[in-house]
N, C-alpha and C positions, 0 to 999 in steps of 0.2 A: 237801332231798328226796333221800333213794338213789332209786340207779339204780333197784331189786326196787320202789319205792314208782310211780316213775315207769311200769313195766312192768305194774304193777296199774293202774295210772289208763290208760296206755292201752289196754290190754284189756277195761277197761270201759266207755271210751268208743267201743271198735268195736264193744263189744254195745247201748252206749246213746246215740247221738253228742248233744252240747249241743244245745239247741233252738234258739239261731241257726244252724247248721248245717242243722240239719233243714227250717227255713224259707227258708233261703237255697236251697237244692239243692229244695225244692218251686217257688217261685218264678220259676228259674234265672238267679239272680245268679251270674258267675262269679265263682271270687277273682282276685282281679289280685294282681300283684307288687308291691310297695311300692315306689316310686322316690324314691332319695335327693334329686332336685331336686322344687322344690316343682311342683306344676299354674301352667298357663299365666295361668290365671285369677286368682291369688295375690296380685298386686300390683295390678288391677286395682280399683276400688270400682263395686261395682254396687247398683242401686236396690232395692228387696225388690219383689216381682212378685207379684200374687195371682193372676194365672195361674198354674198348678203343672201344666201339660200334659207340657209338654219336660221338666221333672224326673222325672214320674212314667214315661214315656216310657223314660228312661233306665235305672230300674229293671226292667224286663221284663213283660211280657204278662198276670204275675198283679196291676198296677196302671191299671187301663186306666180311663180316667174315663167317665160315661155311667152310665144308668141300670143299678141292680145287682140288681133285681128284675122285669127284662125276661123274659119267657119262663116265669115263675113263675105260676103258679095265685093266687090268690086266697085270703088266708088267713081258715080258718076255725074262730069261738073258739066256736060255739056246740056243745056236749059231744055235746046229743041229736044233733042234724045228725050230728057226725064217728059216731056210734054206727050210725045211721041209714043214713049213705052205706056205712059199711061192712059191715053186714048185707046191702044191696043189691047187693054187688059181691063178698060172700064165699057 
């Protein structure tokens, strides 16, 4: 890859950033630094858990367990109804 090739892709990635990026920074994952020794945990063996609180936990705020249609209306599939309510309210 040239440099000029390199200098296209990043200028179109500041107009268009990768969609891991884009979901990370919605999210708000930070990036961390890569460190050359391994995590603490590495050599330890742990059991697989179907608890997934404390993992999701560590992801950030847009992973929160609990209900995800709390606060939500009531969906509705019938056509005449949504035609009907909206006549009503327009």
């Amino acid at each position: 890859m040239t440099l000029l090739q390199v200098e296209e892709l990043m200028s179109y990635w500041a107009q268009h950033p990768p969609l891991h990026l884009l979901v990370a920074a919605y999210i708000g994952v930070e990036r961390r630094k890569q460190s050359s020794k391994p995590p603490a945990f590495a050599g330890q063996k742990r059991e697989p858990s179907s608890d997934g609180g404390p993992m999701l936990a560590q992801l950030g705020p847009g992973f929160n367990t609990g209900e995800v249609h709390a606060g939500l209306p009531p969906v509705v599939l019938d056509f005449s109804e949504l035609c009907r309510r909206g006549q009503a309210s327009g």
